[in-house]
C-alpha positions in Angstrom: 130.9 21.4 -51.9 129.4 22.9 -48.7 126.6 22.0 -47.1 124.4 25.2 -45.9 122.9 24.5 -42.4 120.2 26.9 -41.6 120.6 29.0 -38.7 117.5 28.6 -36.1 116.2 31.9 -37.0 115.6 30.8 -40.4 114.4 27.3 -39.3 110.9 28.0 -39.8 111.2 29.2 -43.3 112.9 26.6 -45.1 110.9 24.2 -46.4 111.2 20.3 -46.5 112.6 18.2 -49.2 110.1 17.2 -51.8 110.0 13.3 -52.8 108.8 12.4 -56.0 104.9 10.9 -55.5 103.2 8.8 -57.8 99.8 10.0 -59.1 100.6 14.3 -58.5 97.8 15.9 -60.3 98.5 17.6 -63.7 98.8 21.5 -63.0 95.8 23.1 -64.2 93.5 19.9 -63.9 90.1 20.6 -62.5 89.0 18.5 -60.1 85.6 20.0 -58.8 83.6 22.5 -60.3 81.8 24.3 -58.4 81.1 22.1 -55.6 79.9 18.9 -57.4 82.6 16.1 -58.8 83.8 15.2 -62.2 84.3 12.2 -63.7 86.6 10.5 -61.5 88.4 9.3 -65.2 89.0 12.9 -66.3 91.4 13.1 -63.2 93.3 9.8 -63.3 95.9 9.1 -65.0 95.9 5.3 -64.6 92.3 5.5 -66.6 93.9 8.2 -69.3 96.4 5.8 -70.0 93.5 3.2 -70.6 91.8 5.7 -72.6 95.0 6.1 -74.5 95.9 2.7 -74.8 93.2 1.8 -77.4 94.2 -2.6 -77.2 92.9 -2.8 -74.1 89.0 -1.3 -75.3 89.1 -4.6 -77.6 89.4 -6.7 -74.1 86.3 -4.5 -72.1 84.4 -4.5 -75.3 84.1 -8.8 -75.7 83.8 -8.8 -71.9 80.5 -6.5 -72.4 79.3 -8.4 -75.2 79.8 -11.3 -73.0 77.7 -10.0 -70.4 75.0 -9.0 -72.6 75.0 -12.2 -73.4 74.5 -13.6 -70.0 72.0 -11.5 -68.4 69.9 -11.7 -72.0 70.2 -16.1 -71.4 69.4 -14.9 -67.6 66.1 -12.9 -68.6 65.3 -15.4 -70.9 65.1 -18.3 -67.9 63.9 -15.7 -65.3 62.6 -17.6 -62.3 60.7 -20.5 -64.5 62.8 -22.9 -64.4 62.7 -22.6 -60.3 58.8 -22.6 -60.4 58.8 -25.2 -62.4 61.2 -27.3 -60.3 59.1 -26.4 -57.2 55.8 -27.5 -58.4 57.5 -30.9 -59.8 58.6 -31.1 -56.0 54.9 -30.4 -54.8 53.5 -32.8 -57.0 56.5 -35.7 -55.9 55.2 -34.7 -52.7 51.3 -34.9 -53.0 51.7 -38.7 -54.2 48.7 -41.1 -52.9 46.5 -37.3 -52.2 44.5 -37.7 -55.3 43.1 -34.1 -55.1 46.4 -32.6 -54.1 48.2 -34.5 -57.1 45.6 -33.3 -59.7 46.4 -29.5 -58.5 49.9 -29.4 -58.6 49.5 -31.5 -61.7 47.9 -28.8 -63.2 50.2 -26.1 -61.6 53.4 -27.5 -62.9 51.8 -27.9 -66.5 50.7 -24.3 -66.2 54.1 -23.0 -65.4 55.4 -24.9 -68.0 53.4 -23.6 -70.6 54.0 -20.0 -68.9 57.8 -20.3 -69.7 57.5 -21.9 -73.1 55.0 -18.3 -73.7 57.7 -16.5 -72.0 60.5 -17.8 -74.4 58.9 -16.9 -77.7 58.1 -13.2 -76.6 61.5 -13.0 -75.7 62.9 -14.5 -79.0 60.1 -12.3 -80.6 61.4 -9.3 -79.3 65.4 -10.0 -79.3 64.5 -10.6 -83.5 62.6 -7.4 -84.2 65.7 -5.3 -81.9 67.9 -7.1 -84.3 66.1 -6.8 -87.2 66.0 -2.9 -86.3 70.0 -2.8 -86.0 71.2 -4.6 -88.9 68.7 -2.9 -91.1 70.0 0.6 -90.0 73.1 -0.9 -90.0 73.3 -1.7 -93.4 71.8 1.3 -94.5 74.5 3.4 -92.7 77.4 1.6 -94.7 75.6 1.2 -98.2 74.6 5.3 -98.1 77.0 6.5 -95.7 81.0 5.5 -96.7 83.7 5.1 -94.5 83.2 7.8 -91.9 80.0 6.5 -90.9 81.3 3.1 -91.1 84.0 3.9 -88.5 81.6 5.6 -86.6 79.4 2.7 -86.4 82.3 0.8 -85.7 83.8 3.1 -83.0 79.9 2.6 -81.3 79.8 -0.8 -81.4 83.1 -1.0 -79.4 82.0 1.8 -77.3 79.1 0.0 -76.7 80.6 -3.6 -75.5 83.5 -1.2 -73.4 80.6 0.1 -71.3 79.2 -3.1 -70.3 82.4 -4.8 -70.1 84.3 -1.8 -68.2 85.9 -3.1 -65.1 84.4 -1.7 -62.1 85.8 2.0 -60.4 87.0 0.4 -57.3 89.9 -1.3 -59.6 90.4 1.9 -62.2 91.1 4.6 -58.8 94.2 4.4 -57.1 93.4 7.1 -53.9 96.1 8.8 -51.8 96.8 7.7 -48.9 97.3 10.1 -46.0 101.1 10.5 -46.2 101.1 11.5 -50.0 98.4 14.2 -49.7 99.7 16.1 -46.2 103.2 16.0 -49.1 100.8 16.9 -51.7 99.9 20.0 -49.8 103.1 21.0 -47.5 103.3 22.6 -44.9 100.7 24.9 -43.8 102.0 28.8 -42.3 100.4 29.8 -39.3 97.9 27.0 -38.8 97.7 25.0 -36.1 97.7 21.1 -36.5 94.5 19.5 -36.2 93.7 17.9 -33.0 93.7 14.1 -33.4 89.8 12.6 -33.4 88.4 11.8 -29.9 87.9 8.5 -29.3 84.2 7.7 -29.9 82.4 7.0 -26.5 79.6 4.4 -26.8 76.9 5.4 -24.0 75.7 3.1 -21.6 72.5 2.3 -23.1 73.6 2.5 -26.9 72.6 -1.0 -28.6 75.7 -3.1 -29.5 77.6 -3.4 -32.7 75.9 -5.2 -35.9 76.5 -9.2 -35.9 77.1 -9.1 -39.4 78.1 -6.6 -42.1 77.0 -6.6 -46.3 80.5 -7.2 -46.8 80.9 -9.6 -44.5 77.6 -11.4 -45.7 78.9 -11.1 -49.2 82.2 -12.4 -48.9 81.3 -15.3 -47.2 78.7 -16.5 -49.9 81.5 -15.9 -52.1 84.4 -18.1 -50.3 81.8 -20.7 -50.8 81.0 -20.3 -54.4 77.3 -19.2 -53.9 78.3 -15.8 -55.5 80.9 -15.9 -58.1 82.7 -13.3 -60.1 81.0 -10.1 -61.0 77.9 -11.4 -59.5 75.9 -9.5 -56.8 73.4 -10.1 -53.9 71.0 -8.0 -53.5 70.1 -6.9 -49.9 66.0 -6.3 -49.1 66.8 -5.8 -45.9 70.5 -4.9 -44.5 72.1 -6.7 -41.8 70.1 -5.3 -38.1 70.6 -6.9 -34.7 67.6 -7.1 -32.9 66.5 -6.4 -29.1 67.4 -10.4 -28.1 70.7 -9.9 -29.6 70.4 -11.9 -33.4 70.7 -10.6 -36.5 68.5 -10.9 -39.5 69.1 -10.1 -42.8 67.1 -10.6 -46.1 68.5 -10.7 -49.6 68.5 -11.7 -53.6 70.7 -14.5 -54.5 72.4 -14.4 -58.2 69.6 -15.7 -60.9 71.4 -19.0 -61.0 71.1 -19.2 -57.5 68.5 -20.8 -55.2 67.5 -20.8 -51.6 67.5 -25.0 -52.1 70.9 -24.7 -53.1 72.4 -22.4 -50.3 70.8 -24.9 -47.6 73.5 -27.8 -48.9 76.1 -25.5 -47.7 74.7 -24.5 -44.9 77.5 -25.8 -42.5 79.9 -24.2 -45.5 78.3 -20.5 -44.8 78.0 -21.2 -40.9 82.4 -21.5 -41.3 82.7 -18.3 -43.6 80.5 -16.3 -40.9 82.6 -17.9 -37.8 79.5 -19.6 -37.1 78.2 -23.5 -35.7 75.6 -24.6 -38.3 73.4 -24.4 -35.4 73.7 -21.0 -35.0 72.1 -19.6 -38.3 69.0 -20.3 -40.0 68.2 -20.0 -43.7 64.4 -20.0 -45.1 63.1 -19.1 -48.6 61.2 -15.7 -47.9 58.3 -15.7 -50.8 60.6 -16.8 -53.6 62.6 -19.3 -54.9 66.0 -16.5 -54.8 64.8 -15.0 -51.4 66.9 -15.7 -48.1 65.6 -14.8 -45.1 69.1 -15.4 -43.2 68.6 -15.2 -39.0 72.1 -15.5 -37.0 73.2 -15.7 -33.1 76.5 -15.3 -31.6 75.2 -18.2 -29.0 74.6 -21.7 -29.4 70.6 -22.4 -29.6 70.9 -26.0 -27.9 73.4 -25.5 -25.6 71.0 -25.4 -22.3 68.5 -28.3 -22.5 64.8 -26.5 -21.2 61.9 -28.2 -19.1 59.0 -28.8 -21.4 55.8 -26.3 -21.4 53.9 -29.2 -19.9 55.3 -28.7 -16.8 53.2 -25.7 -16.1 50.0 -26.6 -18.4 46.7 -26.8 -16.3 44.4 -27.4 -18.7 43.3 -29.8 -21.5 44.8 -29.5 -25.1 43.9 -30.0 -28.3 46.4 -31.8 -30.0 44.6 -32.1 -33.3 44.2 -28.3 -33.7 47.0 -26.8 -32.1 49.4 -29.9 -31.7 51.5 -30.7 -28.6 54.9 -28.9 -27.8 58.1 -31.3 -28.0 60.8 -29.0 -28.7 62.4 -25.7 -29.9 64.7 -24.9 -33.3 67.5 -22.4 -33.2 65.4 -19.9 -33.4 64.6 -20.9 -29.8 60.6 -20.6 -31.0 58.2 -23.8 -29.5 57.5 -26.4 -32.3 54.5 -28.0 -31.8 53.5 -31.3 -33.6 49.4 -31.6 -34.2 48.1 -35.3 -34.1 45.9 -35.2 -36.9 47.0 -37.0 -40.9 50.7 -37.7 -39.7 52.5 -40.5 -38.3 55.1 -40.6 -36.7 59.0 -41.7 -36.6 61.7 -41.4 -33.7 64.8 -42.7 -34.4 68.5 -42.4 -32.8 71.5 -44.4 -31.5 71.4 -45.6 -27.8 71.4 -42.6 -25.1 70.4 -39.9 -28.4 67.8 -38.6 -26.8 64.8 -40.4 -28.7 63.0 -41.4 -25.6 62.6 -38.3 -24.3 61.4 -36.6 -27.5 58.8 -39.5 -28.0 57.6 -38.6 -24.5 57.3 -35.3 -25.3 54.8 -36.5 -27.7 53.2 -39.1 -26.2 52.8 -37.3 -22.5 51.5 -34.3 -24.8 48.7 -36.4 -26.2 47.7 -37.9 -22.9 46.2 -34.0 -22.4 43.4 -34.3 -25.0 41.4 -37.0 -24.2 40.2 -38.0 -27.9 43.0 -39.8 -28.3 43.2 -43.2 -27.6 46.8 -44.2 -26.4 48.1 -48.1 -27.4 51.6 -48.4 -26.2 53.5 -51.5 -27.0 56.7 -51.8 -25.1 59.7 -53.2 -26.9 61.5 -53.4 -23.6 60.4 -55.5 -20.1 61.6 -52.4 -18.0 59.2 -49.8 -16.6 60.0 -47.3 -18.9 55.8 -47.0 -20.0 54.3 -48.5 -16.7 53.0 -45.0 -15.8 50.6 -45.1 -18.5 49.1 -48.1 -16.9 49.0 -47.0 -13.6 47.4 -43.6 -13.9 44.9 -45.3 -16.5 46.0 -43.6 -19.2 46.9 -45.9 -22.1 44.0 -48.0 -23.1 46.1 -50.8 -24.1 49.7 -51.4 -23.1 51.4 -54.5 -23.1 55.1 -55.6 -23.1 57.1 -57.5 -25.9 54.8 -60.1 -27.7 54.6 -60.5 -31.5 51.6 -62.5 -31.5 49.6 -59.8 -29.3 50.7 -57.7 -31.5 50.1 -58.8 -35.0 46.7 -59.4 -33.2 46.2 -55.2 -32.6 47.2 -54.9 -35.9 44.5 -56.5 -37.2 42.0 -55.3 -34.9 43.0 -51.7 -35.9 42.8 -52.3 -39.7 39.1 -53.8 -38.9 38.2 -51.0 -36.4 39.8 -49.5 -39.9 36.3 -50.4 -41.7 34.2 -49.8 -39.4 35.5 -46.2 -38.9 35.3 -45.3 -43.0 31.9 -47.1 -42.5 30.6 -44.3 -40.0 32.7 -41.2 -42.2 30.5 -42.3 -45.5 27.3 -42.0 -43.0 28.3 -38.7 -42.4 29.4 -37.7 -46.0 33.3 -37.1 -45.1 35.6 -38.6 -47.2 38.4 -38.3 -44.5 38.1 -37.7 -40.6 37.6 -34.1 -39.6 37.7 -32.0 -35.9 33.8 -32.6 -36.1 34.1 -36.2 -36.2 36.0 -37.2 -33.8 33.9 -38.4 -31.5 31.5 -40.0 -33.5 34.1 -42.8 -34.6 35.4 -43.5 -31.0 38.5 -40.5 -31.4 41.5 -40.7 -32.3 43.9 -43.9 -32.0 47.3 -43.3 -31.7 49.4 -46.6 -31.6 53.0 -46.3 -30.3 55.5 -48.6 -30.7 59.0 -48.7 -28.7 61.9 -50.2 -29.8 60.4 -51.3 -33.1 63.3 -53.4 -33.6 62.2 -55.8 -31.6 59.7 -56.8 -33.9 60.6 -55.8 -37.4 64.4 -57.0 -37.6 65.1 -60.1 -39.7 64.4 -63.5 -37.7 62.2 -62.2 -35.3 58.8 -63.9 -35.2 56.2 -63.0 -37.1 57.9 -59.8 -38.5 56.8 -60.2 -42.5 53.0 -60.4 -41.5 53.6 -57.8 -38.6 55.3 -55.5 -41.1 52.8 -56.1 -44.2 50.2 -54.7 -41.1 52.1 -51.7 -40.3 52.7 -50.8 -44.2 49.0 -51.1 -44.6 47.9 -49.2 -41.5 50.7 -46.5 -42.4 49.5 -46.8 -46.2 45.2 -46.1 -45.8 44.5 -45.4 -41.9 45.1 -42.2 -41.4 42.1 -41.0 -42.9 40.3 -42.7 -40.4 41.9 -41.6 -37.6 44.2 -44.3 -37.1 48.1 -43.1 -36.4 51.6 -44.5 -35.6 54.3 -43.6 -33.5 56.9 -45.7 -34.5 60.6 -45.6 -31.9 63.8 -46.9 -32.7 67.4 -47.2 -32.1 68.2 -49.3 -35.1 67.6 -46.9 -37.9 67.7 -49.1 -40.7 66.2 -50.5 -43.8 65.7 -53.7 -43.0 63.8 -52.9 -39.6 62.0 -50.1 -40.6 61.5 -50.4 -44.9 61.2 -47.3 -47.0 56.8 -48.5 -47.6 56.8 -47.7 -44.0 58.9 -45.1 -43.7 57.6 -43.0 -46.5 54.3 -43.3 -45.2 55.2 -41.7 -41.7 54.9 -37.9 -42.5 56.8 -36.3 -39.3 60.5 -37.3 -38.9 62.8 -36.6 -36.3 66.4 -38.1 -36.7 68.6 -37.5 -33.5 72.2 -38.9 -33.4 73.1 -41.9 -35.8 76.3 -43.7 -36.9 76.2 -42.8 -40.3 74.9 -41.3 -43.5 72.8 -44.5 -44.8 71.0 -44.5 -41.0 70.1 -40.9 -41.3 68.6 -41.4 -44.6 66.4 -44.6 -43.9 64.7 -41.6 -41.5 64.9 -38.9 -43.0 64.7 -40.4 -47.0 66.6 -41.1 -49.3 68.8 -38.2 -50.7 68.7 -36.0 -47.4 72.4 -36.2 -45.9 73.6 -35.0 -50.0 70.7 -32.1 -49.4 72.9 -31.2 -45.6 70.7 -33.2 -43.4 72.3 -36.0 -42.4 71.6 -37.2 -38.4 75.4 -38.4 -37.8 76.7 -35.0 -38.1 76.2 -33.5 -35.1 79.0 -31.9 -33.5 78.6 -31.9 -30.9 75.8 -34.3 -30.1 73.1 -33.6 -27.5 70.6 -35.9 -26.0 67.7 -34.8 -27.7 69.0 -33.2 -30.7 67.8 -34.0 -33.6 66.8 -33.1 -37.5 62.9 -32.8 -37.4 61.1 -32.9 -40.8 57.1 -32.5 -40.3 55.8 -30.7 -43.7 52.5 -30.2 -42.0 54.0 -27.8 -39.2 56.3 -25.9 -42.1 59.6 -27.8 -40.2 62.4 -29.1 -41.6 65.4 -28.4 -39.6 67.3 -29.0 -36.0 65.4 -29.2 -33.0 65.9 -30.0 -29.7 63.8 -32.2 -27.1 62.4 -30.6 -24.0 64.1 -31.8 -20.8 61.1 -34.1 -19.6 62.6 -36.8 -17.1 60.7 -39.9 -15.2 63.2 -41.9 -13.2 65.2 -38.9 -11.1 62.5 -36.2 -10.9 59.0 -38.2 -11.8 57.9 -35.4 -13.9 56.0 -37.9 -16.2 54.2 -39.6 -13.2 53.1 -36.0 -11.9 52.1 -35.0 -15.8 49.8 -38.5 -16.0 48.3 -37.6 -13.2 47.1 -34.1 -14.2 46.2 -35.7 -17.9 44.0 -38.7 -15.8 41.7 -36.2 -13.8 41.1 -34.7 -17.5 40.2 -37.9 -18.8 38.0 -38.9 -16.1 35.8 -35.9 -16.2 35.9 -36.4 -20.0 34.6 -40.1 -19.4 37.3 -41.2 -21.6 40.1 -43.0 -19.1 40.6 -46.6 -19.6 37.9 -49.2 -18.6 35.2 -46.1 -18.6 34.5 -46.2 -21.9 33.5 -49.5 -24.5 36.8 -50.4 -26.1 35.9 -51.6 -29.4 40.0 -52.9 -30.0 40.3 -54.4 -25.9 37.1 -56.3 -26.6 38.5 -58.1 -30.1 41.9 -58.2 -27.6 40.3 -60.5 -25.4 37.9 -62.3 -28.0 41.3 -63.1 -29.8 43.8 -63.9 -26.8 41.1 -64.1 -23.9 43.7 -62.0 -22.0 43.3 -58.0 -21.3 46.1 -55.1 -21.7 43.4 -52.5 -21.2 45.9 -49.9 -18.9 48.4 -52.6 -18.3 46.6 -55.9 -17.7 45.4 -56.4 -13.8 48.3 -55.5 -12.2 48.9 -52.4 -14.2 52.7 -53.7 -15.7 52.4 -54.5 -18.8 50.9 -58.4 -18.8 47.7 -59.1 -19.8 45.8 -61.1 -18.2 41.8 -62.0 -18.1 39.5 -59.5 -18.7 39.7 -56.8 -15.7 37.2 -54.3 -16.3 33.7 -55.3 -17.0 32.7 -55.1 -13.8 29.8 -54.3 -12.1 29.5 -50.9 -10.2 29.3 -53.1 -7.0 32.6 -55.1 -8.1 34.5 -52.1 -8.6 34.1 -51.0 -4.8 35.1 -54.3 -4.3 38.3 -53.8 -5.9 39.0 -50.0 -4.8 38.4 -51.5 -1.3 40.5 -54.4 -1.6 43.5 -52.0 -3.0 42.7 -49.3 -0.2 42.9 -51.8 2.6 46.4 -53.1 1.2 48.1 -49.7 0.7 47.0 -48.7 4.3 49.0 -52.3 5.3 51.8 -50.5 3.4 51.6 -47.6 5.9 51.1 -49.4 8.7 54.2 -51.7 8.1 52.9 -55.2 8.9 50.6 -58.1 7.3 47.9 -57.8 9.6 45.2 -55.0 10.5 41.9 -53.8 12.2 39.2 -52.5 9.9 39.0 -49.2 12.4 42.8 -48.7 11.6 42.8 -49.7 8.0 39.1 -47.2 7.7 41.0 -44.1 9.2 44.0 -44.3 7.0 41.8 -44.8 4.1 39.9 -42.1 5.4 36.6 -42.1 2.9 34.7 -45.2 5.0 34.2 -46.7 7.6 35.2 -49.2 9.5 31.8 -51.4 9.2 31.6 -50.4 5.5 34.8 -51.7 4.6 34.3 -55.0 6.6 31.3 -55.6 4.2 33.3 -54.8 1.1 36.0 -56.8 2.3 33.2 -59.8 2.9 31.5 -59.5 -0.4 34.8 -59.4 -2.5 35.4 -62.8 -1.0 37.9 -61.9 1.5 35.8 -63.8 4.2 35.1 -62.4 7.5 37.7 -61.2 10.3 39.8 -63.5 12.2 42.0 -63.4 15.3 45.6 -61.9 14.6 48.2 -61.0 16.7 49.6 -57.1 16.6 52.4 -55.8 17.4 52.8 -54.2 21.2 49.3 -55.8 22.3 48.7 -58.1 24.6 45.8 -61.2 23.1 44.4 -61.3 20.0 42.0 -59.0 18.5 39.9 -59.4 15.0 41.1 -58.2 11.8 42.3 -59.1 8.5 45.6 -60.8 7.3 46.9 -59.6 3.9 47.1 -62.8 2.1 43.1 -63.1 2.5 42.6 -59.9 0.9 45.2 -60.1 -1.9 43.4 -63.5 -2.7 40.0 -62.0 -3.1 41.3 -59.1 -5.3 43.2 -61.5 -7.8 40.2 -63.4 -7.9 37.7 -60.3 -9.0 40.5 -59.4 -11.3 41.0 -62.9 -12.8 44.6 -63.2 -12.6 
């Protein structure tokens, strides 16, 4: 048989082999009419052969019986059981507040009643719709016979087929673009279609969306938040915003709640390509509500100097708390020193100490608080405190001394309840602050050193700490309690519980971060040992008064390389000293049972400012004082002039604010004696002056070391 080759004058009119294509249309289907769509099914032939194919109706009809079923048991729960959940929660939480407890008491008895009223309407109504069917019903097939009885039949089924039809996306089978340019041929006389430009993004067009719906909804599905035929509902799509995150606000499935999709949080951070620290889930209004806020950046990656740095001004740490650190969202948190105390906890080199001085440096700025530091260490890590006169009691480690604040605060405890019933408060307010003595804020470093088994004293020094935790704070009286040993035997759950704000930064394992934390928190996906990777600083931060329960990071805030804490002191003394409230100008109700107890002094430091008490150092007279100022003057100008020995003319102009015959009295009266003959470098003779050792003498004395 021959094969006809076309000649190239008939090329153009011979047309192209036809291959057979799956889906071609019936001829004479209508596929639009005029202008507006049919029924995609009318049109398919997959879905006619469904239609046709009666067996399969029996399948979609149980499945839509089956989800009439479900979203009826779903309306029937609605959000109660949720509510009801959160105000047992609320009322877990509101232990030991007796008002608080009888409110949410109340609430979580109200909501219960609400769903038990909301369960018999709904039983109420699903019996008089059912009543309504199977009466008509029955009617139909008594009066009727067998055509209305397949009717009825034939409706039912319809009925369930509806609900359980499977969706359009599976029931279409499209085209692609090689079957419908077949479809249609070639085209006489018409030019092909130029190919698309590529779309050109201008210069100051906003970037592409982080995060898609589909994107969003797939990873809640890959881990099991969203499950089969169910759907979130988005209140707010997907929009990046002019710093470059995205937010996005949806519905989770009924079953579903915001509680539950923070366990999987790291989960949900893998689906969307994401470090856990990189996206941030709160409940927006209800239980089902996500308000879901994502970065392509890592939050914590840079540390950042702390606000402090440039603050001028006082602060008010009971009102408007004192900035420590920043969450992902890279927004300031601020802790107020008001009802809470306080716990710090992390391995070696985590980062706590520089979060606790955050806190502490933050408080030196309002000077209604009264800062007791107790050093677990004999380094210098708290000496600044003492030096700039800031901490009105500091001392390094001693059990005995103490156990013997302890008491002294639960007594100053009394007295302090004592002056809120003569003012008619029941707890401290902003108003009466200052008419108990303001606020104490006891801080304890390396709390281990105290509290671990076998250390001395540590059951009576405990039972103190549990009580003061327990009934104090009322009054005013509030703990800051640092560790590195995060566990249950040095700090026990009475104590821990009782410490309101929590801030766990890197621990060994699980059990550690839960002694912080409490007990359940790593199963609900907080759990301190996690952190990958770890940064000094870095930490889960629970305070329920601030609304915070999530990572945070420390502000950068360093002492021994850049003496920012030395410079902040400083600023916080000059405050405190125009406020009358720096240590030794005020009447120390606690320093004054200190030394009854002990007969030694810690008020800022002891006398040499380092931590050691000693006897008492500053209930002196006005004239004593000068004494001392002049006695420490004349030895720093010593310092500057690099010897032992000294004229008063030459110590007077260094020191700069007397003179020389002024400070020769001082000098005198402070019990330095009078000048003698010394010897100075470069001169020939001897000349009058002072020798150090004479003046250091006198100054010990009038400080009764």
């Amino acid at each position: 048989m021959a094969i006809h080759t076309p000649s190239a004058d008939t090329e153009e009119l011979v047309r192209p082999t036809l291959s057979l294509v799956k889906n071609t249309p019936v001829e004479g289907a209508v596929v639009e009419h005029q202008g507006e769509k049919r029924p995609v099914w009318i049109h398919s032939q997959r879905a006619l052969r469904h239609v046709l194919d009666n067996r399969l109706y029996i399948g979609w009809s149980l499945r839509g019986y089956r989800e009439l079923g479900r979203r009826w048991l779903e309306a029937r729960r609605d959000d109660h059981p949720q509510m009801i959940e959160s105000a047992r929660l609320a009322l877990r939480a509101a232990k030991r507040n007796l008002d608080r407890e009888a409110e949410m008491r109340d609430l979580l008895t109200e909501r219960r009643e609400a769903y038990r009223r909301h369960k018999r309407i709904m039983v109420a109504k699903t019996g008089g719709w059912a009543a309504a069917i199977t009466a008509g019903a029955t009617v139909g097939a008594v009066t009727g016979g067998p055509v209305v009885d397949l009717l009825m039949g034939l409706g039912a089924m319809a009925l369930g087929a509806c609900h359980g039809r499977p969706e359009p996306a599976d029931d279409i089978e499209e085209p692609n673009q090689q079957e419908r340019e077949i479809e249609a041929g070639p085209q006489d006389d018409v030019a092909p279609a130029p190919a698309p430009a590529a779309a050109e993004r201008a210069f100051d067009a906003p970037p592409p969306p982080a995060l898609t719906i589909e994107e969003l909804d797939t990873a809640l599905r890959e881990i099991g938040i969203v499950k089969g035929r169910e759907q979130i509902t988005v209140l707010a799509p997907p929009e990046r915003g002019e710093d470059g995150n995205t937010t996005a606000v949806f519905d989770l499935p009924a079953r579903v709640t915001v509680a539950m999709l923070l366990k999987q949080l790291e989960a949900l951070a893998g689906a969307l390509g994401r470090d856990s620290s990189m996206i941030d889930v709160v409940k927006a209004g209800t239980e089902r509500r996500v308000s879901l806020w994502m970065t392509d950046a890592n939050p914590f990656g840079t540390p950042r100097p702390s606000p402090l740095l440039v603050l001028r001004g006082a602060i008010d740490a009971w009102k408007n708390g004192v900035p420590v650190a920043w969450n992902k969202r890279g927004i300031t948190i601020r802790l107020v020193i008001n009802n809470s105390s306080f716990v710090i906890a992390g391995m070696t080199r985590s980062g706590k100490g520089v979060g606790a001085s955050n806190l502490v440096v933050g408080a030196a700025f309002d000077p209604r608080i009264n800062l007791r530091i107790v050093a677990g260490k004999n380094n210098g890590e708290w000496d600044a405190y003492a030096k700039t006169g800031i901490a009105s009691t500091y001392f390094k480690p001693s059990p005995e001394r103490l156990l013997a604040l302890l008491k002294g605060l639960l007594a100053d405890k009394d007295r302090r309840e004592a002056e809120l019933g003569r003012l008619g408060k029941s707890k401290l307010v902003e108003s009466a602050i200052e008419h108990i003595g303001g606020l104490e804020l006891l801080v304890i470093d390396e709390l281990a050193t105290y509290t671990r088994p076998g250390k001395p004293l540590r059951d009576e020094i405990l039972e103190a700490l549990i009580e003061l935790s327990a009934v104090a704070a009322g009054a005013g009286i509030l703990l800051v309690l640092i560790t590195q040993y995060p566990e249950v035997d040095v700090i026990p759950q009475a104590l821990a519980m009782n410490c309101g704000t929590k801030w766990a930064m890197r621990v060994d394992n699980a059990d550690q971060s839960n002694a912080i934390l409490g007990k359940g928190s790593s199963g609900a996906g907080r759990d301190a040992s996690k952190f990958d990777p770890p940064r000094p600083g870095l930490g889960w931060l629970v305070n329920p008064f601030a609304g915070v329960t999530d990572k945070a990071r420390s502000f950068d805030l360093d002492e021994d390389e850049r003496g920012e804490i030395t410079v902040l002191l400083e600023r916080a003394a000059k405050i405190r000293e125009q406020a009358g409230r720096l240590a030794g100008q005020w009447d120390d109700a606690i320093e004054r049972q200190l030394v009854n107890t002990t007969g030694l002094s810690s008020t800022a430091g002891g006398p040499k400012r380092d931590g050691v008490p000693g006897r008492q150092v500053l209930n002196h007279t006005p004239e004593q004082k000068h004494q001392i100022a002049c006695c420490r003057e004349a030895l720093v100008a010593m310092d500057e002039l690099g010897r032992d020995v000294a004229q008063l003319e030459e110590m007077a102009q260094l020191i700069g604010a007397i003179a020389g015959d002024d400070l020769g009295k001082a000098l005198r009266a402070a019990g330095a004696g009078g000048t003698v003959k010394i010897t100075l470098p470069g001169r020939e003779g001897q000349v009058r002056g002072y020798r150090r050792d004479d003046i250091k003498d006198a100054l010990d004395l009038l400080l009764g070391a």
